[in-house]
C-alpha positions in Angstrom: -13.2 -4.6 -40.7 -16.0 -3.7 -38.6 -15.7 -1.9 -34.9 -17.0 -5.3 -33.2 -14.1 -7.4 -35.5 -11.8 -4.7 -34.3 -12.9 -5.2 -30.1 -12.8 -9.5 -31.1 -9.4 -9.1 -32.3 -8.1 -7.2 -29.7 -9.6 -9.4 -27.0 -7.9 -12.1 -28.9 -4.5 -10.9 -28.6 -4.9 -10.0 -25.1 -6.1 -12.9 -24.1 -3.0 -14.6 -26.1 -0.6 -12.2 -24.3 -2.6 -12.1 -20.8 1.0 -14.1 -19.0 3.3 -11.5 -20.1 1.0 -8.4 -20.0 0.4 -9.4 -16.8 3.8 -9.6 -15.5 4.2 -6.4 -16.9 2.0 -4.8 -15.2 3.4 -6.7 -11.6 6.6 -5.2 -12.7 5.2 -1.8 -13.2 3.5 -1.7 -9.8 6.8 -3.2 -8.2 8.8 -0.1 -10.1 6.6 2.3 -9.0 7.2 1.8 -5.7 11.0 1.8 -5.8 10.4 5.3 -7.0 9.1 6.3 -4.1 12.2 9.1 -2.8 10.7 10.7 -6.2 7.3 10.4 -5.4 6.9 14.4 -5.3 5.7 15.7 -8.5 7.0 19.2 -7.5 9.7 18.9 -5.0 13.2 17.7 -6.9 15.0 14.7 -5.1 17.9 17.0 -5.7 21.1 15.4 -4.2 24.2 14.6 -6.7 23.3 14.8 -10.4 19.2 14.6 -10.7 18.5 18.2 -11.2 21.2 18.1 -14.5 19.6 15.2 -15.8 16.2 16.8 -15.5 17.9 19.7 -17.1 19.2 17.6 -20.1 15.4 16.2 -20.3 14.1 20.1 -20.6 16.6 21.2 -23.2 16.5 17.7 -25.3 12.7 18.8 -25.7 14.2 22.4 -26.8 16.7 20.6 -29.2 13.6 18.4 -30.6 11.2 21.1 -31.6 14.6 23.0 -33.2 14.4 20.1 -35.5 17.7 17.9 -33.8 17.7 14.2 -35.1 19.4 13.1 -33.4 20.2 14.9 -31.0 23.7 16.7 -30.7 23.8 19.6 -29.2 22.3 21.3 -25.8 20.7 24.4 -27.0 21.0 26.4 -23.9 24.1 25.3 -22.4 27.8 26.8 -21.8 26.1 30.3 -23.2 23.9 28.7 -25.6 26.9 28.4 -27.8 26.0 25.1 -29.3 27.6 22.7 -26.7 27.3 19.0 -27.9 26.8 17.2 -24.9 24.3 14.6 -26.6 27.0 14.0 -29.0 29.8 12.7 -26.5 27.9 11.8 -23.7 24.5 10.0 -24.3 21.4 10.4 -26.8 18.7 7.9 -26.4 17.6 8.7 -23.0 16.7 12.4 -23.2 15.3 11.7 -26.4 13.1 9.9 -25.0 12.9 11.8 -21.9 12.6 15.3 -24.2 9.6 13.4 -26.5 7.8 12.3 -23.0 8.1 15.9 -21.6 6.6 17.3 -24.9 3.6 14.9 -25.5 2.9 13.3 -22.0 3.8 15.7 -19.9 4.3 19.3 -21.0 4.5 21.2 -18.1 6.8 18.7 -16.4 10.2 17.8 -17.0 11.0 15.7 -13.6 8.1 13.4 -14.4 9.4 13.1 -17.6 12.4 12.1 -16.0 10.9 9.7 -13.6 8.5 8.1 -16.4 12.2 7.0 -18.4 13.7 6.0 -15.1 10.2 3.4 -14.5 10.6 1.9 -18.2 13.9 0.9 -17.8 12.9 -0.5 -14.5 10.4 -2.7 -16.1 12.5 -3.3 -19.5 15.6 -4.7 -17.7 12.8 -6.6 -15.1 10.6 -8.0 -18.6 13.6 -9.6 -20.4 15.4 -11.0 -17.3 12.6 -12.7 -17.2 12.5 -13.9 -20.5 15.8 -15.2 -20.3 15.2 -17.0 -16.9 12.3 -18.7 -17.8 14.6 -19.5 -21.1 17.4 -21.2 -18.8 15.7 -22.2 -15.9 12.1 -23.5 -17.5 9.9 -22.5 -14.9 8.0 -19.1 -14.8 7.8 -18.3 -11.4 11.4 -18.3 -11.0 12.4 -16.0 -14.1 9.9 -13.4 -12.6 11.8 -13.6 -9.2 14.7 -12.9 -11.2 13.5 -9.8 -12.7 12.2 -8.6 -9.6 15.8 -9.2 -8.1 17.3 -7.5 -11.3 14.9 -4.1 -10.8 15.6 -4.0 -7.4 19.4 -4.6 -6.8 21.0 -2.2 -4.6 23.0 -0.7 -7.4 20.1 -0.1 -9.2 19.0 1.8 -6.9 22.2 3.4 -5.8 22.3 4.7 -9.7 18.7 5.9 -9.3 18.6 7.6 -5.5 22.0 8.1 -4.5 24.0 9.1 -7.8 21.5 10.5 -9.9 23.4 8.6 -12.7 20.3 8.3 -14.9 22.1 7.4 -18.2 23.7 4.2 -16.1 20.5 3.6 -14.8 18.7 3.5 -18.4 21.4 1.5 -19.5 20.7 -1.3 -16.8 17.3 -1.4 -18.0 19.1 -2.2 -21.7 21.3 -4.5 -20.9 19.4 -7.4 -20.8 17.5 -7.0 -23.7 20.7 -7.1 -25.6 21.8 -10.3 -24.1 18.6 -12.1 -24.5 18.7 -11.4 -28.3 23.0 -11.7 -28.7 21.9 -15.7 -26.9 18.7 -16.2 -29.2 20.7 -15.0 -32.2 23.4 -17.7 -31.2 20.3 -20.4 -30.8 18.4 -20.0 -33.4 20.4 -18.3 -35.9 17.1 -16.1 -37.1 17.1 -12.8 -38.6 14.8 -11.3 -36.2 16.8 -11.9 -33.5 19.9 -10.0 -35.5 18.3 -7.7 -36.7 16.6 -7.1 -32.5 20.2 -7.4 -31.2 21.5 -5.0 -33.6 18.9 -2.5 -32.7 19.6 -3.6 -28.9 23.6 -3.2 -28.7 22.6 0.9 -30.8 20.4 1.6 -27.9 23.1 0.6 -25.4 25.9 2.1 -27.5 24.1 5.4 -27.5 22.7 5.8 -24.0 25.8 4.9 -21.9 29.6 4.0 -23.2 30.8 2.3 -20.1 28.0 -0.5 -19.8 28.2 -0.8 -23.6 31.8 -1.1 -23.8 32.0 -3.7 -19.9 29.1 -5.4 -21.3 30.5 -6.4 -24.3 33.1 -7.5 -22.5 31.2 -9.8 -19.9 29.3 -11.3 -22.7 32.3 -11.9 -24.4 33.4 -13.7 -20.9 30.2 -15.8 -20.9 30.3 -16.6 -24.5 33.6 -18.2 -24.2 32.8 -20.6 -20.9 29.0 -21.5 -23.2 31.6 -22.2 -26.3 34.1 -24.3 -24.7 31.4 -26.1 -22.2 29.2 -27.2 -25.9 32.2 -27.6 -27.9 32.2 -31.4 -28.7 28.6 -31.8 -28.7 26.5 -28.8 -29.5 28.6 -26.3 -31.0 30.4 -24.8 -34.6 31.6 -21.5 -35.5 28.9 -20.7 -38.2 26.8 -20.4 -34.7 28.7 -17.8 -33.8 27.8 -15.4 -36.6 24.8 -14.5 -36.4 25.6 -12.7 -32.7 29.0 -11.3 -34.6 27.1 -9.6 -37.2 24.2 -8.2 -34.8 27.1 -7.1 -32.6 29.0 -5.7 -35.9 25.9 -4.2 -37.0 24.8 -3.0 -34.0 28.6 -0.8 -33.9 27.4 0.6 -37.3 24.3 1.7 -36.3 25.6 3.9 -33.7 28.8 4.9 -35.9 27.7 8.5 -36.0 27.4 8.5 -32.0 30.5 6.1 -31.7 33.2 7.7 -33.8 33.6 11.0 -32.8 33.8 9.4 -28.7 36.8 7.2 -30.3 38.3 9.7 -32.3 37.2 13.4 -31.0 37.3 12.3 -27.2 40.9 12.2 -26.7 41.1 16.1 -26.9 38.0 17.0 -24.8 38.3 17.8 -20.7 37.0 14.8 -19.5 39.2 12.2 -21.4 42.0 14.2 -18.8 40.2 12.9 -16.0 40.0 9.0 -17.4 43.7 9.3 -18.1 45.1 9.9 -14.6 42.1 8.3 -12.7 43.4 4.8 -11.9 39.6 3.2 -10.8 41.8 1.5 -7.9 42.0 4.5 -6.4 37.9 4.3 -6.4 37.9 0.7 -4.4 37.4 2.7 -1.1 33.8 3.3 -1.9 33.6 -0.9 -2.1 35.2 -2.6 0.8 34.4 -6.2 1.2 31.9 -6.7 3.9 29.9 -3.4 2.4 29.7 -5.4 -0.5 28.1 -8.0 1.5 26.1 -5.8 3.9 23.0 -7.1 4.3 22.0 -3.3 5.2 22.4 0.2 3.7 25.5 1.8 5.2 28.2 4.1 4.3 31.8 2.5 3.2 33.3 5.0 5.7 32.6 6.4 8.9 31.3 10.6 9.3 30.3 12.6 12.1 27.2 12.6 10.2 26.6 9.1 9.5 26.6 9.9 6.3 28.6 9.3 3.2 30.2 11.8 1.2 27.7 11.3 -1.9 24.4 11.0 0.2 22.8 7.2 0.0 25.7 6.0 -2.7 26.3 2.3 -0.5 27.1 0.1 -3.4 26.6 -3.5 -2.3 25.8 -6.6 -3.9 22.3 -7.3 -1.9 21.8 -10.8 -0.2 19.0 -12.3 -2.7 22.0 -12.2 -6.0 24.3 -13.0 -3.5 22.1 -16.0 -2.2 21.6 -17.0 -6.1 25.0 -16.9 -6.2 26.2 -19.4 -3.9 23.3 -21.6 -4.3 24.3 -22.1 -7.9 27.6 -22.5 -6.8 27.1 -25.3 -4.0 24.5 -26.9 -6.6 26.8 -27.1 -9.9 30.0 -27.9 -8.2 28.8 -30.2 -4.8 25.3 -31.5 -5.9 25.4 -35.1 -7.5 23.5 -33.9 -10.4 21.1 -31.1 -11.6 17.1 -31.5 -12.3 16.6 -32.7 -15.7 15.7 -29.1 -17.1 18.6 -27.9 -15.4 21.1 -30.1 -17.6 20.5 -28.3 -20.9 21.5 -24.9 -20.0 24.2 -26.0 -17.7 27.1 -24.2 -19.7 25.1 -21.0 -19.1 24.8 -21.3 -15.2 28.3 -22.1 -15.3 29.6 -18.9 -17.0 27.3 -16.7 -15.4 29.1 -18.2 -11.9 31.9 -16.7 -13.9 30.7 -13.4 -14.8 29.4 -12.6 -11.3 33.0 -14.2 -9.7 35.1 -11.8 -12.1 33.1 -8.6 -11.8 32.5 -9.0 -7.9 36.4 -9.5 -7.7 37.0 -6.4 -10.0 34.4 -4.5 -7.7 36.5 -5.0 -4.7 40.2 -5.0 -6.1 42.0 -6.1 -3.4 45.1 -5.8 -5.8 45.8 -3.4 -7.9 45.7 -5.1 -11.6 44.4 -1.8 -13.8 48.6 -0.6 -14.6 48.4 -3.9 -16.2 45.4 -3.4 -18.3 45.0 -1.4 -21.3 44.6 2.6 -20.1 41.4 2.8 -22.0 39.9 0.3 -20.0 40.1 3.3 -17.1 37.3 4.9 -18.8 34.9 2.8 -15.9 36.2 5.3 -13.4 35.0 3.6 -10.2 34.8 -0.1 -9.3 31.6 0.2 -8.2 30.0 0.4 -12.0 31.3 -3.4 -12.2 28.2 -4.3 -9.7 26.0 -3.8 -13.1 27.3 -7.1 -14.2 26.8 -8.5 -10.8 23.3 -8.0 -11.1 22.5 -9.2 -14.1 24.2 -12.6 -13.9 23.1 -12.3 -10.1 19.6 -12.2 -11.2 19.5 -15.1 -13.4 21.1 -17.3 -10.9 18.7 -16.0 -8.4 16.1 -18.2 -11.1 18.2 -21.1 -11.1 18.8 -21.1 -7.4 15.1 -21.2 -7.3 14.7 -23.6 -9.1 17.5 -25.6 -7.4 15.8 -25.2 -4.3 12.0 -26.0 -5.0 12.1 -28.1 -8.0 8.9 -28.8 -8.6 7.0 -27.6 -6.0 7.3 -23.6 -7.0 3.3 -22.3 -6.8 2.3 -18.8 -6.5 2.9 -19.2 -2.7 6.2 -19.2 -3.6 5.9 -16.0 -5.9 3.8 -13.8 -3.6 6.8 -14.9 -0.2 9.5 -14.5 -3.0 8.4 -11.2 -4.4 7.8 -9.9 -0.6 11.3 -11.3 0.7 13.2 -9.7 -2.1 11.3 -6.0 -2.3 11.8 -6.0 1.7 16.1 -7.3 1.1 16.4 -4.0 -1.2 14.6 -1.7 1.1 17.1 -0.2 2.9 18.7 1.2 -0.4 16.0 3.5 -0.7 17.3 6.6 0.8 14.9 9.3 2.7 14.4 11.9 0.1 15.9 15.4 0.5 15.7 18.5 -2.1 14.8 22.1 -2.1 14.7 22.4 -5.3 11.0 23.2 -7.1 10.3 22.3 -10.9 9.4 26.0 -11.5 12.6 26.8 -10.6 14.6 24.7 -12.5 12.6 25.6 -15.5 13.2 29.3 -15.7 17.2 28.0 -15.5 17.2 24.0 -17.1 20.9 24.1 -17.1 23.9 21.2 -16.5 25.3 23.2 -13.9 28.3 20.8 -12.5 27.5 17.9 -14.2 28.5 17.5 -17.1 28.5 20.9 -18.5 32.5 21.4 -18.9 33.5 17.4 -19.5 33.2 17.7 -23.2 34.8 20.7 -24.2 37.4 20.8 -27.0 40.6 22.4 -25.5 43.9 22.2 -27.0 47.0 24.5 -26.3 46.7 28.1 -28.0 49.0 27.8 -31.3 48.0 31.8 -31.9 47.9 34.6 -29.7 45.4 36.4 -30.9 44.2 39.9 -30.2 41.2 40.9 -28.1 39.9 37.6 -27.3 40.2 36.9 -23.4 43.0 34.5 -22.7 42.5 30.9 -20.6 43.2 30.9 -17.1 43.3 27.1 -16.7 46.2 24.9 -18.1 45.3 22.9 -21.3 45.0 19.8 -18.9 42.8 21.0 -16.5 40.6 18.3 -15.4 36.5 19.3 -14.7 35.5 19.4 -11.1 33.8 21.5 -8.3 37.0 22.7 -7.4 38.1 24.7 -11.0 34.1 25.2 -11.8 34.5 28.4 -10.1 37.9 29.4 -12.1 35.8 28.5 -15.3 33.0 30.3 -14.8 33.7 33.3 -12.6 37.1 33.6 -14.0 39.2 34.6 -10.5 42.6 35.5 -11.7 45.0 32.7 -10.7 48.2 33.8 -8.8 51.6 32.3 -8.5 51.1 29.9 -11.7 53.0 30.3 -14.7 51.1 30.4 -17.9 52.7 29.6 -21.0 51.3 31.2 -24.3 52.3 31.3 -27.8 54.9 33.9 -28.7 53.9 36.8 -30.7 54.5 37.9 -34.4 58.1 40.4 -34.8 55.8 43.0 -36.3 53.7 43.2 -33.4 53.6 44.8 -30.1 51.5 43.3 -27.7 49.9 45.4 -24.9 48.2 43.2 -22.4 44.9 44.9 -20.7 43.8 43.9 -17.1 40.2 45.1 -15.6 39.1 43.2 -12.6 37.1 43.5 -9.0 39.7 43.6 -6.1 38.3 42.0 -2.8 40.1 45.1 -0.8 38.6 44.2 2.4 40.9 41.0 2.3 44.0 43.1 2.2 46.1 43.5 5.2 47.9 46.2 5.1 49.2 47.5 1.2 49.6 45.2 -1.8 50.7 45.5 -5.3 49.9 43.3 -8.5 52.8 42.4 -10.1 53.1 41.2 -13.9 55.9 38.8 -14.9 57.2 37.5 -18.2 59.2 34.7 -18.4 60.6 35.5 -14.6 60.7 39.5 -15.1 58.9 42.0 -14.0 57.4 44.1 -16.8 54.2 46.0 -14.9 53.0 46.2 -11.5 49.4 47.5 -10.5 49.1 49.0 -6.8 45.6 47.5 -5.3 44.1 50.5 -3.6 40.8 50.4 -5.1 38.0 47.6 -5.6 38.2 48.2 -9.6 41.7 47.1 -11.0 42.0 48.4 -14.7 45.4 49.1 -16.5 47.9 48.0 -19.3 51.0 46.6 -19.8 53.1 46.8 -22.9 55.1 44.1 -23.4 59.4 43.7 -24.4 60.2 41.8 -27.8 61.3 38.1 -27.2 64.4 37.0 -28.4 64.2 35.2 -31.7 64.5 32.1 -30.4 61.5 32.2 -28.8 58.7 30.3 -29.2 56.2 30.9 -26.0 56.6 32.9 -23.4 55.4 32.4 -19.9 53.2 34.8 -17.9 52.5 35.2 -14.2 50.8 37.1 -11.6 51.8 37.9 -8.3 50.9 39.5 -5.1 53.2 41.3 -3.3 51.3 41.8 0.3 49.5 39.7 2.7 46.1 39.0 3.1 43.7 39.0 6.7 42.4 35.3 5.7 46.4 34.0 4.6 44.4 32.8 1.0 45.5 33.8 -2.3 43.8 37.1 -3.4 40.3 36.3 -5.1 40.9 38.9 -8.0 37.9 38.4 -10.4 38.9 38.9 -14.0 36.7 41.3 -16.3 39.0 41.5 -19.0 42.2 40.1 -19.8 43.2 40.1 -23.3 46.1 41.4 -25.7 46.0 44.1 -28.3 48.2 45.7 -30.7 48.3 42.6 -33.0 48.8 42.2 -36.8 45.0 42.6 -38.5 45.3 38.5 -39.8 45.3 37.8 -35.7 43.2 40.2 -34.4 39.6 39.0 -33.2 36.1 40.8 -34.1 35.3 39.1 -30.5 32.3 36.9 -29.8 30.9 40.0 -27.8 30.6 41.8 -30.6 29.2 39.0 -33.1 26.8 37.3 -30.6 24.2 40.2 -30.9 24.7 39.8 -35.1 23.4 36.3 -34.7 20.4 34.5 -34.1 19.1 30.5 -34.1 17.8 29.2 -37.6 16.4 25.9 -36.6 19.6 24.1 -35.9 21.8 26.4 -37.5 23.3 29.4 -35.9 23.1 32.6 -38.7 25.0 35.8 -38.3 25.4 38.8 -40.6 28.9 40.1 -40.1 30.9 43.2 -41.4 34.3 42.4 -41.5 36.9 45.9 -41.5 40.9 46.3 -42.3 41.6 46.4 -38.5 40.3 42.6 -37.3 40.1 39.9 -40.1 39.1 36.9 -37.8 35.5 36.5 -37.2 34.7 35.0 -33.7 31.6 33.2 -33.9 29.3 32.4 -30.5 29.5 28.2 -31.3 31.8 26.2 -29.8 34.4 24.7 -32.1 35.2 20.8 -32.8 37.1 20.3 -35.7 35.3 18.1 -38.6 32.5 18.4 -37.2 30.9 21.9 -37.9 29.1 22.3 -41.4 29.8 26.2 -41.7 28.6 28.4 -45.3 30.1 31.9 -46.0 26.9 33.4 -48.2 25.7 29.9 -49.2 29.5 28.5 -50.4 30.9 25.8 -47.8 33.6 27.2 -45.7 36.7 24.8 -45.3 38.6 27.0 -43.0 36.9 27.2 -39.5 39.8 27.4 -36.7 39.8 27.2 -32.7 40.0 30.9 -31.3 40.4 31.3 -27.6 37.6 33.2 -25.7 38.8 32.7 -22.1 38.9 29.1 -21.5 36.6 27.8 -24.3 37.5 27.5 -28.0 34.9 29.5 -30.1 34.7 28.7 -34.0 37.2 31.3 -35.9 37.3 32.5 -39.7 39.4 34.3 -41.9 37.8 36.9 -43.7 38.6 39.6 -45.9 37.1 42.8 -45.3 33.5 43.2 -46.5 29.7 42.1 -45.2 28.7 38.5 -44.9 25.9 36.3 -44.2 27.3 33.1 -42.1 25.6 29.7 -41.0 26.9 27.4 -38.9 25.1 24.0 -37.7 27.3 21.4 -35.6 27.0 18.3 -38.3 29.2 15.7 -36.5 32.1 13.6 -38.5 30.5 13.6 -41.8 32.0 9.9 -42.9 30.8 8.5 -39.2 27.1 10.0 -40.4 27.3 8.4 -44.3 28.6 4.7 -42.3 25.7 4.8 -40.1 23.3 6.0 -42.5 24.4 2.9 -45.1 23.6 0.8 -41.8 20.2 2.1 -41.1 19.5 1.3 -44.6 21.0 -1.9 -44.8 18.9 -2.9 -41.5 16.2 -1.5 -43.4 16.0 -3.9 -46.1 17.1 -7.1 -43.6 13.4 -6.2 -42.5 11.5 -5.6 -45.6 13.1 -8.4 -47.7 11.5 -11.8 -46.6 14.0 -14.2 -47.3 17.7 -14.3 -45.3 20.2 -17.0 -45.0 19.9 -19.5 -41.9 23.1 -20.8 -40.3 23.0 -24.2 -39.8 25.2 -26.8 -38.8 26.2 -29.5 -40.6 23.4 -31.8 -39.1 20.7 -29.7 -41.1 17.6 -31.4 -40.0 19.0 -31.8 -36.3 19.8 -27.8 -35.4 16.1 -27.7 -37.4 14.6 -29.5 -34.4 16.9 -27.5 -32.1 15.3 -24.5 -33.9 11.8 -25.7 -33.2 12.4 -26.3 -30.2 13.8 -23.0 -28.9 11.4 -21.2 -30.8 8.5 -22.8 -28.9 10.4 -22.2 -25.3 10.4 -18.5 -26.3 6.3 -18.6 -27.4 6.0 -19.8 -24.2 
């Protein structure tokens, strides 16, 4: 083919594309300017969680060139001990995020950031659209509708206010995989499987809640579409094809989706879902906030200001217009236009959907003790407006529609555009931030946000000696309050502790070095160490540098913990517990099987292979247990003792983490360790991917079709050319 062919048959398809590349491009210019409190290319919008996200972006780029696919684990986080916060928490958007700060922009990680943030604008916008000019038959009101989906108030709450970028991306999702779950019900194709599929994996693997709420909500409009068609346009071999894309789409992401079903119920955040009841979240979603036709904060401040700057979750005026427009319409008007009457089981259950999800938002009554506990995994009500705006926006098309008729011109979409970019402009916050790029660079860390959630912490089943012992109790929930308690380790008085009870043939000694705040003391005070109520050391505070031992009475037999506190006897000038900061705290004098060669020690014999953590390690008659600087998940760390597989890696206790432990005899070994995930979730997904594979490359697939053959062929033909179009 010759250059001039080549120029002929690009001008061919763009002229045969010109609608849609052009809306695209209307929606690109629309998204850019709801980005504007991120307009600084220097200068982070750095309220709530942005800066972590833009941290995730810069070490997904670090965890790309180490060779991660997919990603798993955040190289540089929690110590650089190999935390796997792609794993549990989201994958798709920092891998994208990490490949657009390595090819597009290198020396840039927030624009990387923003450029993710503007194609899920335009994504969620483009296939809104699609699907409104599906339902509704008329153009200009399917590209109102995307520009109502992109610029929903929530949307821009999880963009501005939260910082919650994975939610965000996952709006953007969202409609693509209901577009292709309804053409897969339609038409019955295997494109439009194999798309959904690939759609639901993208969902599943960039944020858990919409995935699982959406899956949900379409099950909710599915029903109403199936009960609405059922005498005249329906049967269950319909129904497949979305079943399998849906099935498939689970399988796909099996390797992503296992360990959060199976590994999640031990990990610090899953704590937090359990005793957060998301009623106890409905103060950030009163009723008429919901219906503001402003920006305002659900509760009064002598700022003006709510707690989490900008978050004002409300439904915006334009879906809530839609909304009742379709309402008055379907249930009061004598009859819908003509190309109103085919899709009129859809308009009907997306009245539903945006009924049941507003009514969750607000929860005037408290229905979650009633509902299955992992349904609390949502967290707050106000995630529920996702599904608001989505069924929102594509009665915003109908209403449209219902409104005009026939008389929609581009009048109409220049005033409509306008009205509904202006409606969403007061949730646009002013931007505020200190913080530079440079600056977050040099230090590209979680901090707060989301560093700590998924940790593996169970209770200690082994005292073991010389590593540092936890501070926090096994169900200690992740937050700004305890992040200090984690990280600078403050010593915490007055609690009882309970710890595993030692071996007969040992004799603990417990060793204490810490920093004593002495300008805090009031007069004299003394540090008190207590066992199971008694007294067994004290530790007069007269200096800054606290450093001592306490050797510790056998327990009776019966015995099987022991519980340890620490006391203050004195007053202090501020009345607040003394801030003792811990240096050490560990116990010796164990038996060799339980006594640590401690990550302080083996961190300096390692070093990072690629995605594999290797150490050299000489293991001596005095500590047997080899504590290694990755974190530890059980199943899912692939670890060889001099190139055999090791079956025995164990949890060992280095304050309040759990560091990978082995058992080894005394000698010098060579030890690689790469976090795998669940091997059986990875060969399920991998059988998927290949199964997908061949749906593609082999031509032929079986249609569904009902019993009327030739008729649902028409229908076929029919829908096919309404999605040409």
């Amino acid at each position: 083919m010759t250059p001039k062919d080549i120029i002929k048959s690009i001008h061919q398809w763009l002229y045969k594309h010109r609608i849609a590349l052009g809306i695209l491009v209307l929606y690109g210019v629309v998204s850019l300017s709801l980005m504007a409190p991120m307009a600084s290319s220097n200068i982070i919008f750095s309220i709530n969680d942005t800066p972590s996200h833009v941290g995730y972006i810069a070490q997904a780029r670090t965890a790309i060139l180490e060779g991660q696919f997919p990603l798993r684990v955040a190289p540089l986080e929690d110590n650089g001990w190999r935390y796997p916060g792609f794993q549990f928490y989201s994958q798709l958007p920092y891998f994208i995020g990490g490949l657009f700060y390595t090819l597009v922009t290198p020396d840039n990680p927030y624009e990387a950031y923003k450029l993710v943030i503007i194609l899920a604008l335009i994504l969620g916008a483009f296939y809104i659209y699609r699907l409104g000019f599906q339902l509704t038959q008329s153009r200009i009101a399917a590209i109102l509708g995307g520009i109502a989906y992109m610029s929903a108030p929530y949307f821009l709450n999880n963009i501005h206010a939260r910082g919650a970028f994975t939610e965000a991306i996952a709006q953007g999702i969202f409609p693509m995989a209901l577009y292709y779950v309804i053409q897969s019900y339609l038409t019955g194709k295997k494109r439009y499987l194999i798309l959904s599929a690939i759609s639901w994996f993208c969902l599943a693997v960039t944020h858990i809640i919409t995935f699982v709420y959406g899956s949900l909500f379409i099950g909710i409009l599915a029903l109403i579409v199936v009960i609405q068609t059922r005498k005249k346009d329906f049967t269950f071999s319909r129904l497949l094809p979305p079943l399998q894309g849906y099935g498939l789409g689970w399988l796909l992401g099996f390797y992503f989706l296992a360990p959060v079903v199976f590994i999640s119920p031990y990990l610090s955040i899953r704590k937090q879902i359990n005793v957060i009841n998301p009623f106890s979240t409905n103060f950030y979603t009163p009723l008429a906030n919901l219906l503001s036709p402003t920006s305002l904060p659900a509760e009064p401040s002598p700022s003006g200001l709510a707690t989490t700057y900008g978050l004002h979750p409300a439904v915006g005026w334009i879906l809530l217009a839609g909304w009742g427009v379709s309402m008055y319409y379907y249930y009061f008007s004598p009859s819908l236009p003509p190309k109103l009457q085919k899709t009129r089981p859809y308009m009907l259950g997306l009245l539903w959907v945006f009924g049941v999800a507003l009514f969750l938002t607000w929860s005037p009554i408290n229905i979650w003790n009633i509902l299955p506990r992992k349904l609390w995994v949502t967290q707050f009500t106000f995630r529920f407006l996702t599904h608001v705006m989505w069924a929102g926006a594509l009665l915003t098309a109908y209403a449209t529609v219902l409104i005009f008729r026939r008389r929609l011109d581009r009048r109409h979409l220049i005033i409509g555009i306008l009205a509904i970019v202006l409606a969403s402009s007061p949730w646009l916050p002013a931007p505020k931030g200190n913080l530079t790029v440079d600056k977050l660079k040099q230090e590209p860390l979680f901090r707060y946000s989301g560093a700590l959630d998924y940790l593996y912490r169970t209770p200690i089943r082994t005292l073991y000696g010389k590593a540092p012992l936890p501070l926090l109790h096994p169900d200690w929930i992740p937050g700004y309050s305890t992040w200090n308690t984690f990280v600078n380790h403050p010593l915490i008085l007055e609690a009882e502790l309970y710890y595993p009870a030692w071996e007969k043939e040992e004799k603990p000694v417990l060793f204490i070095e810490g920093e004593v705040p002495l300008d805090n003391i009031a007069d004299t005070a003394t540090l008190e160490v207590q066992i199971d109520g008694k007294v067994v050391g004290s530790f007069p505070l007269v200096s800054r540098e606290l450093k001592g031992e306490v050797p510790f009475p056998p327990l009776p037999d019966s015995k099987n913990d022991f519980g340890l506190k620490f006391v203050v006897k004195g007053a202090t000038r501020d009345g607040q517990p003394l801030n003792i900061r811990v240096k050490q705290l560990f116990f010796d004098g164990m038996l060799p099987k339980n006594t640590l060669i401690p990550v302080t020690e083996t961190e300096e014999k390692c070093q990072q292979q690629g995605v594999s953590t290797v150490c050299e390690i000489t293991v001596s008659e005095d500590a047997k247990i080899v504590q290694l600087p990755v974190l530890y998940y059980p199943d899912m760390l692939k670890v060889w003792v001099d190139g055999q597989p090791s079956e025995r890696p164990f949890a060992v206790h280095h304050h309040d983490y759990n560091l990978t432990g082995l058992y080894l005899e005394p000698g010098t070994y060579t030890i690689r360790t790469t976090f795998h995930g669940l091997a059986w979730a990875n060969w399920i997904s991998s059988l998927a991917w290949l199964g997908l594979i061949a749906l593609i490359i082999f031509p032929k697939f079986p249609r569904f079709k009902d019993k009327g053959g030739s008729n649902q062929e028409a229908v076929d033909r029919k829908q096919e050319a309404v999605v040409r179009r």
